[in-house]
TIRO-2110 file (N, C-alpha, C; in Angstrom, 1 decimal):
// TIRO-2110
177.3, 38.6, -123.0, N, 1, A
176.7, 39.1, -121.8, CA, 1, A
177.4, 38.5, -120.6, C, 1, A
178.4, 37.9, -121.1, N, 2, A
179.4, 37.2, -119.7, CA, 2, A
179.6, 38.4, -118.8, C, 2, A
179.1, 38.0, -117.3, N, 3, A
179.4, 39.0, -116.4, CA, 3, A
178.8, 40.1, -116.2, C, 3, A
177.1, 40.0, -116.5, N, 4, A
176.3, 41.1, -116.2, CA, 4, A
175.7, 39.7, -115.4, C, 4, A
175.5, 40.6, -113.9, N, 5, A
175.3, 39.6, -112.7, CA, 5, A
174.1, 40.6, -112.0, C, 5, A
172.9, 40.2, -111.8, N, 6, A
172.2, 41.1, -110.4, CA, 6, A
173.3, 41.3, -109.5, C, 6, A
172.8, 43.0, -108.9, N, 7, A
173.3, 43.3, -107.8, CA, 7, A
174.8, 44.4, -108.9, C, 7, A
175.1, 44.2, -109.8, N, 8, A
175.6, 45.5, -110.2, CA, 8, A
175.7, 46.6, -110.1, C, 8, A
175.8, 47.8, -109.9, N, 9, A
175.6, 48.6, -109.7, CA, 9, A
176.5, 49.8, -110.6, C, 9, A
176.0, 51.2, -111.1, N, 10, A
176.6, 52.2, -111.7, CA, 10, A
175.7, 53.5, -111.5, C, 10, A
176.6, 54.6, -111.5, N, 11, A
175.6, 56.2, -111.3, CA, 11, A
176.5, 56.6, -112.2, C, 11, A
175.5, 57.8, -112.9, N, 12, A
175.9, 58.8, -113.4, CA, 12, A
175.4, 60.1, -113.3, C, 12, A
176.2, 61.2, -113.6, N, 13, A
175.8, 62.4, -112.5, CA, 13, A
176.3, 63.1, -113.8, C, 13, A
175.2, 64.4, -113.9, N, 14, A
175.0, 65.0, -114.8, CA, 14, A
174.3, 66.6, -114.6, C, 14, A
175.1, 67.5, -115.3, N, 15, A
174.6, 68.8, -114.6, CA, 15, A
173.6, 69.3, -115.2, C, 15, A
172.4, 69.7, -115.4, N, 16, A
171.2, 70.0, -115.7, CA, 16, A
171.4, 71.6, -116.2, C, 16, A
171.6, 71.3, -117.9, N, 17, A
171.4, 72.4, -118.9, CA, 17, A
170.4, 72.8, -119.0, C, 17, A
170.0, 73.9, -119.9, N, 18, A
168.7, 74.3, -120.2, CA, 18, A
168.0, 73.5, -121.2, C, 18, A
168.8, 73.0, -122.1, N, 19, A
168.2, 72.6, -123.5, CA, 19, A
167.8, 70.6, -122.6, C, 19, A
167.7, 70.8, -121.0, N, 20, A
167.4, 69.8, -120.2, CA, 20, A
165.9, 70.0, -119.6, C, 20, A
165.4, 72.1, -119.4, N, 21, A
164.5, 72.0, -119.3, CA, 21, A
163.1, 71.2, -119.6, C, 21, A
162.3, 71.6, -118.6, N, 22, A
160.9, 71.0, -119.4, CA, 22, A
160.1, 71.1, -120.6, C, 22, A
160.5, 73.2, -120.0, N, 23, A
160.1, 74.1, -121.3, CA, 23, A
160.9, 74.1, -122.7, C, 23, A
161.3, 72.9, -123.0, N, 24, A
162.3, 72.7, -124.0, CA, 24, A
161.6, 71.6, -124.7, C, 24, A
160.6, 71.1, -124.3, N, 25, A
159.9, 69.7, -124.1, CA, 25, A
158.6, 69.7, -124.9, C, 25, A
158.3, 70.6, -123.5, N, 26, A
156.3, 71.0, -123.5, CA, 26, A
155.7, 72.2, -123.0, C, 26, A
155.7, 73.0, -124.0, N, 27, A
155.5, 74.6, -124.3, CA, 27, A
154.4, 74.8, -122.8, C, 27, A
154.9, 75.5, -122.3, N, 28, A
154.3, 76.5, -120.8, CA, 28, A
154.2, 75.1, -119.6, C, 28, A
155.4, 75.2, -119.5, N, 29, A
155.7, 74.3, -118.3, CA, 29, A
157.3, 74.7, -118.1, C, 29, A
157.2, 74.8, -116.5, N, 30, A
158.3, 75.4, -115.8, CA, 30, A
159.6, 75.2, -116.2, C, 30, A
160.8, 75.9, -115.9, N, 31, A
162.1, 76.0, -116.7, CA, 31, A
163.1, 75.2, -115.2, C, 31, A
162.6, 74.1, -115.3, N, 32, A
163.5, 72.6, -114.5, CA, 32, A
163.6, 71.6, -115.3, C, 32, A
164.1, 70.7, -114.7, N, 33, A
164.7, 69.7, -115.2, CA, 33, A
163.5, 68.6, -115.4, C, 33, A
163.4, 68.5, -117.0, N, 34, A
162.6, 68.0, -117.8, CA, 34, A
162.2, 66.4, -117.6, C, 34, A
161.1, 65.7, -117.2, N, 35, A
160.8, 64.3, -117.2, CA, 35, A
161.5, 63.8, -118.3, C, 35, A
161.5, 64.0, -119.3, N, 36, A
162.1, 63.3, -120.4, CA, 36, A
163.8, 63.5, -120.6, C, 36, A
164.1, 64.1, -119.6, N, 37, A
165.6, 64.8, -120.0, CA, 37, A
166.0, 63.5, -119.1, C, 37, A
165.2, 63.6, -117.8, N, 38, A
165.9, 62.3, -116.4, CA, 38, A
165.4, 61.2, -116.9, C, 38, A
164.5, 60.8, -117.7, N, 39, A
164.7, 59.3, -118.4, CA, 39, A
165.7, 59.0, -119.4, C, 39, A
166.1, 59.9, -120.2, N, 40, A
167.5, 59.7, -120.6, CA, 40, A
168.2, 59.5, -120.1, C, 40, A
168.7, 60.5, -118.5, N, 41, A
169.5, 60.5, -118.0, CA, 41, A
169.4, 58.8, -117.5, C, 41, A
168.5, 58.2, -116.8, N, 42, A
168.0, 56.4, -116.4, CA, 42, A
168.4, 55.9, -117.8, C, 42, A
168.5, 55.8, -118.8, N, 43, A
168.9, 55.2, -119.9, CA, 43, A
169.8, 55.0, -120.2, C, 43, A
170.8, 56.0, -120.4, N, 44, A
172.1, 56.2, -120.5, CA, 44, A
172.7, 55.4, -119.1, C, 44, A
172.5, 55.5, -118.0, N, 45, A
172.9, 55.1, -116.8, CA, 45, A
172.8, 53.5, -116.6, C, 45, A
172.0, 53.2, -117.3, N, 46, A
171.9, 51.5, -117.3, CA, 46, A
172.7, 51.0, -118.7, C, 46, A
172.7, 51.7, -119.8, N, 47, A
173.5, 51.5, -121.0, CA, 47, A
174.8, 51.6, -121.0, C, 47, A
175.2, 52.2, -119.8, N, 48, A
176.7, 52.3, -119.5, CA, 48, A
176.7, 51.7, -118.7, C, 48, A
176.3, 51.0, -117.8, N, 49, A
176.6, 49.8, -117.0, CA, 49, A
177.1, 48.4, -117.7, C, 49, A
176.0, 48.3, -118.9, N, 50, A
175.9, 47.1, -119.4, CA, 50, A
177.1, 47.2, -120.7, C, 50, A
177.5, 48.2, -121.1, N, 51, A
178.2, 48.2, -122.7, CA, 51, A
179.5, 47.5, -122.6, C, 51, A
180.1, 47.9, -121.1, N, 52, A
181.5, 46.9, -121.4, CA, 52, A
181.4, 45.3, -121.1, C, 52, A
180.4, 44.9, -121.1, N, 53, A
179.7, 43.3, -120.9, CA, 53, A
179.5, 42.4, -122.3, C, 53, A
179.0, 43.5, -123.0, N, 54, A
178.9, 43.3, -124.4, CA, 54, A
179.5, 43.0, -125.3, C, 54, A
179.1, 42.2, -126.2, N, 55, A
180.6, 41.3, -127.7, CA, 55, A
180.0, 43.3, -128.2, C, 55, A
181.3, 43.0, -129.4, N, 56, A
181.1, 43.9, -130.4, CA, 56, A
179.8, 43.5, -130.8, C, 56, A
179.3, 45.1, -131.4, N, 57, A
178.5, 45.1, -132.7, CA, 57, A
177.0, 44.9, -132.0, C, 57, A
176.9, 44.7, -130.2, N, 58, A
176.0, 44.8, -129.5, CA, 58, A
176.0, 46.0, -128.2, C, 58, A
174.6, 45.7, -128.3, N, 59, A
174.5, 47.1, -127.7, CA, 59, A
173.3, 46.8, -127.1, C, 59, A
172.5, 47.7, -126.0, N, 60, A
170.6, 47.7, -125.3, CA, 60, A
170.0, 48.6, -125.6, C, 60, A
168.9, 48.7, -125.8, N, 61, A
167.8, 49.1, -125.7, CA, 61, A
166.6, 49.3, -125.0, C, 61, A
166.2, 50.5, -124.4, N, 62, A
164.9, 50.5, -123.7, CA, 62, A
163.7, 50.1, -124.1, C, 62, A
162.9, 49.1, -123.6, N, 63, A
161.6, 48.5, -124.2, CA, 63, A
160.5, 49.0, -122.9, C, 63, A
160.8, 49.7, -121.7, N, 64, A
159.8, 49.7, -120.8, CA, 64, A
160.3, 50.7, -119.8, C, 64, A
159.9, 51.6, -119.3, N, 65, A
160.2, 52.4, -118.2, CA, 65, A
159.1, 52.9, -117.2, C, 65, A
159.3, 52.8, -115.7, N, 66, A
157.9, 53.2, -114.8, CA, 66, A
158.5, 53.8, -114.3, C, 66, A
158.6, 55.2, -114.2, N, 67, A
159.4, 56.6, -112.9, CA, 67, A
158.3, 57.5, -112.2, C, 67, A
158.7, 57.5, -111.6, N, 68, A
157.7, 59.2, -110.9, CA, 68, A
159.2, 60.0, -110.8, C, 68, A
158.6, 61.0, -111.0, N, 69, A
159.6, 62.3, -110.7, CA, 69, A
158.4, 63.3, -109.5, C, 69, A
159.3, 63.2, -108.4, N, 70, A
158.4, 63.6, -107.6, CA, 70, A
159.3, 65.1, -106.8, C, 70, A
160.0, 65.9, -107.5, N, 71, A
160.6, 66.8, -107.3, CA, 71, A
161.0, 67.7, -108.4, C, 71, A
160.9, 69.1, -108.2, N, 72, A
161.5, 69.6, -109.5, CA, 72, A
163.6, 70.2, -109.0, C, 72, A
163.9, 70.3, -110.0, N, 73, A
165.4, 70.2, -109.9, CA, 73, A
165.5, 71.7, -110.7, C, 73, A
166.5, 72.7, -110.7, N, 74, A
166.6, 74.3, -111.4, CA, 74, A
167.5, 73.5, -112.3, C, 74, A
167.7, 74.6, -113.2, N, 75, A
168.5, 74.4, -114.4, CA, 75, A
170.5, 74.6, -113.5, C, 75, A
171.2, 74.0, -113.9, N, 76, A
172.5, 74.6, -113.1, CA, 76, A
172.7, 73.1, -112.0, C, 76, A
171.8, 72.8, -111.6, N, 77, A
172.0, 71.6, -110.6, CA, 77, A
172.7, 70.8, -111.1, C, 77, A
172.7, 69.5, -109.9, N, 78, A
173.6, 68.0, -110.6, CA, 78, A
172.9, 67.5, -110.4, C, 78, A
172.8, 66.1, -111.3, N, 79, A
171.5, 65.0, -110.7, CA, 79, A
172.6, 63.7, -111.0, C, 79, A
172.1, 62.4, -110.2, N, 80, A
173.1, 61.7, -110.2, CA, 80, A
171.6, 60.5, -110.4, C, 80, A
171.8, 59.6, -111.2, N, 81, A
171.1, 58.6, -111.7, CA, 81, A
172.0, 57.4, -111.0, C, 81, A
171.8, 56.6, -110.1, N, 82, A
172.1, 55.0, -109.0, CA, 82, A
171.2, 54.3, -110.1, C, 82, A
171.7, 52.9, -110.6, N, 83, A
171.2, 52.1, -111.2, CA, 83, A
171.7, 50.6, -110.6, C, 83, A
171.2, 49.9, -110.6, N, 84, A
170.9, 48.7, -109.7, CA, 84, A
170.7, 47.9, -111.2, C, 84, A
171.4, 46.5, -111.5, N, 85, A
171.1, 45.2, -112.1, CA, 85, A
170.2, 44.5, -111.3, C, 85, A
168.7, 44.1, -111.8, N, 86, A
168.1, 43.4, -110.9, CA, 86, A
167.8, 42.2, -110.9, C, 86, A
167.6, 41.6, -112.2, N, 87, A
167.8, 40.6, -113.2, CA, 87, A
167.8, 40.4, -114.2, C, 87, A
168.7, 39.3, -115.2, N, 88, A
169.4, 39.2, -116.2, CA, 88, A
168.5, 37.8, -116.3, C, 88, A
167.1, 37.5, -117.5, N, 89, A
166.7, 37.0, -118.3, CA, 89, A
167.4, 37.0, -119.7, C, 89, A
168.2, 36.1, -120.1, N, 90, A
168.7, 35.5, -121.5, CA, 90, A
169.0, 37.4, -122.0, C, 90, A
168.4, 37.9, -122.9, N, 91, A
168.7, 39.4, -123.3, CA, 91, A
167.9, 40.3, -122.7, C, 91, A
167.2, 39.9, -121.6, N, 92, A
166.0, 40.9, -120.8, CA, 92, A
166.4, 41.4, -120.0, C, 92, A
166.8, 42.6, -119.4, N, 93, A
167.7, 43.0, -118.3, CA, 93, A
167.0, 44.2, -117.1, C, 93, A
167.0, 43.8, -115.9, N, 94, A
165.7, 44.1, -114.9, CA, 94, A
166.5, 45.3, -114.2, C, 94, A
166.3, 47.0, -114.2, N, 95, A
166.9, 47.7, -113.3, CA, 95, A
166.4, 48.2, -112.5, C, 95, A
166.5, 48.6, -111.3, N, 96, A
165.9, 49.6, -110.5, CA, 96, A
167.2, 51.1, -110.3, C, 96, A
166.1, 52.0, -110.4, N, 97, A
167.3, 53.2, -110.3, CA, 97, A
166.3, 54.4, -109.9, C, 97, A
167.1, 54.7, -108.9, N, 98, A
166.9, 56.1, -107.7, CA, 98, A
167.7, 57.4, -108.9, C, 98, A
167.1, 58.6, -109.2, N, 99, A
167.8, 59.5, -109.3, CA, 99, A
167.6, 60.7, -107.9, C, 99, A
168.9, 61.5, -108.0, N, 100, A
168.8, 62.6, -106.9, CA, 100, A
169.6, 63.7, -107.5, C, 100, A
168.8, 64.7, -106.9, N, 101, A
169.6, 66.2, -107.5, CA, 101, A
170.2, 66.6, -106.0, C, 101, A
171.2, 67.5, -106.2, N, 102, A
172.1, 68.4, -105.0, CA, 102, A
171.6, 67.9, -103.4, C, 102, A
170.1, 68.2, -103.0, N, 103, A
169.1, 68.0, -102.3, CA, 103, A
168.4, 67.1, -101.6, C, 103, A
167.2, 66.4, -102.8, N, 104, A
166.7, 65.4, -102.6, CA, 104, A
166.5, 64.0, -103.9, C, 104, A
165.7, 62.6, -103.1, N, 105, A
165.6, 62.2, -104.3, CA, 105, A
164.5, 62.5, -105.2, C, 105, A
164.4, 62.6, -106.2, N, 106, A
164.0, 63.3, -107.3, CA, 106, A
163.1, 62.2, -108.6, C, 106, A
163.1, 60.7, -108.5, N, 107, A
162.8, 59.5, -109.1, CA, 107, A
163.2, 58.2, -108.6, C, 107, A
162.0, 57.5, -108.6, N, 108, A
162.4, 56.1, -108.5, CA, 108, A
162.0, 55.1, -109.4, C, 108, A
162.3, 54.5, -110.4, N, 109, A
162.2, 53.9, -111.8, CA, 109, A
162.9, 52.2, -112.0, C, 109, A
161.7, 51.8, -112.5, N, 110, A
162.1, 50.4, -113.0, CA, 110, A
162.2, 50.2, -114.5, C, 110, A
163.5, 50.1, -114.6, N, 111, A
163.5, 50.0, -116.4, CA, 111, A
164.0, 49.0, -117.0, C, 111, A
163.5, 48.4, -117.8, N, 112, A
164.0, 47.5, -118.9, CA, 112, A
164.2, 47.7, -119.8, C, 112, A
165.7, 46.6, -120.5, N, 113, A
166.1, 47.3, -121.4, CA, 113, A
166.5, 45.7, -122.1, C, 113, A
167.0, 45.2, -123.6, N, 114, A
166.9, 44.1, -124.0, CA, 114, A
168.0, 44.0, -124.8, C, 114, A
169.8, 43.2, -124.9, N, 115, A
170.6, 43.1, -125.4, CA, 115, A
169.9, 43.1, -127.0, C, 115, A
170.8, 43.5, -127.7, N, 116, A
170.1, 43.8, -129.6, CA, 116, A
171.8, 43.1, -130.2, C, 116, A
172.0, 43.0, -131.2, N, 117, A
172.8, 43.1, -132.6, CA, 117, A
172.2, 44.4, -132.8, C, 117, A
172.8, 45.0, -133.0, N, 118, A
172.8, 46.7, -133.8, CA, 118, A
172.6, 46.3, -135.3, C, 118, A
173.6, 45.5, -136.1, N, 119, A
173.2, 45.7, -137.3, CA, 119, A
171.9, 44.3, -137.6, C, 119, A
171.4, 43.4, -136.9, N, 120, A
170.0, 43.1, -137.9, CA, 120, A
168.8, 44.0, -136.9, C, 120, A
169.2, 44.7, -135.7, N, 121, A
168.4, 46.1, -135.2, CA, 121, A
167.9, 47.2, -136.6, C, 121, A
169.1, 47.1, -137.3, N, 122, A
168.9, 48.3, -138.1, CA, 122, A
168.4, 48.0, -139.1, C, 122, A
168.8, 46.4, -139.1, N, 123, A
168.0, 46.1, -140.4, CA, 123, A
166.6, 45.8, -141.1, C, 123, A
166.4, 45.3, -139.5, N, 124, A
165.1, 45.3, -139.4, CA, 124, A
164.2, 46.9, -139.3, C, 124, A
164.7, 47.6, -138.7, N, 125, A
164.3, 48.9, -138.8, CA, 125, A
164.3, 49.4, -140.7, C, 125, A
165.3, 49.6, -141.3, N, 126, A
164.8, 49.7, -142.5, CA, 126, A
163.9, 49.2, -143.5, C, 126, A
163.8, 47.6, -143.0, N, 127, A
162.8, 47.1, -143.8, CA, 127, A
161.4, 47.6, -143.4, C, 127, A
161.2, 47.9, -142.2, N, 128, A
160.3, 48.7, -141.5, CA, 128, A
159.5, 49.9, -142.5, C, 128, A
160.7, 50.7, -142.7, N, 129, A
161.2, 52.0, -143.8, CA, 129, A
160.4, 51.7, -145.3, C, 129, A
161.2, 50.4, -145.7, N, 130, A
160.7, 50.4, -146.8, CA, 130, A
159.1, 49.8, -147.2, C, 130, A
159.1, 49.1, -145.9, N, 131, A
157.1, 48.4, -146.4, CA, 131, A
156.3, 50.0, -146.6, C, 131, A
156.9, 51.1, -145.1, N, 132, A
155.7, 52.0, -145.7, CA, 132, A
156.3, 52.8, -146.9, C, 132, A
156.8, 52.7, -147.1, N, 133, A
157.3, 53.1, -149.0, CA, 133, A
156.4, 52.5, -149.9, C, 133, A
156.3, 51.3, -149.6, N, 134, A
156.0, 50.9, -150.4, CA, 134, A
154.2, 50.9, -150.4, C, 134, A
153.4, 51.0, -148.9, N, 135, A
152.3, 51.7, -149.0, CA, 135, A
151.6, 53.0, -149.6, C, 135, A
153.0, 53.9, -149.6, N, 136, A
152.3, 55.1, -150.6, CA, 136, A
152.7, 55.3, -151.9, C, 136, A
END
């Protein structure tokens, strides 16, 4: 994690598909750009900030997100996710991030996300796997 410093900063801008809709999401709700589509988009946007910081074989993960989405965006638009380093606790990593479509801003979100090992991540995840195997 040498060199993930507060005050960082990275955007990513992304054109809003359909299979980004809402209605792709949660049946009879309007055909914009999906709350769940723009927290990926915040996820990905902080995960790409932080991956070239990273030893091999490590990687982050989201453990917490607070957004409002207080605009809707059409299918066809661009939305651009600003992500901000806010603080760096040992593997606990603090962001704030504005998203904006063509227009206006569209979210403001505080997310956290927590450096992992990918392989005892997964490992741990399969043992996971196998206890409820082993309950039925």
């Amino acid at each position: 994690m040498n060199g993930l410093k507060p005050g960082m900063k990275h955007e990513l801008t992304v054109e809003v598909t359909p299979d980004m809709a809402a209605s792709k999401f949660v049946e009879g709700t309007p055909n914009v750009f999906a709350t769940a589509a723009m927290v990926a988009l915040i996820e990905q946007t902080c995960k790409d900030m932080t991956q070239p910081y990273l030893k091999n074989g490590q990687t982050t993960v989201g453990v917490h997100i607070n957004a409002s989405h207080i605009a809707p965006t059409p299918i066809g638009m661009k939305v651009t996710a600003k992500a901000e380093l806010m603080e760096v606790d040992g593997r606990r990593l603090e962001f704030r991030v504005e998203v904006f479509d063509e227009v206006e801003k569209i979210s403001d979100a505080e997310h956290t996300r927590f450096v992992i090992d990918i392989s005892r991540f997964e490992a741990k995840t399969m043992k996971k796997l196998e206890k409820e195997e082993q309950r039925t």
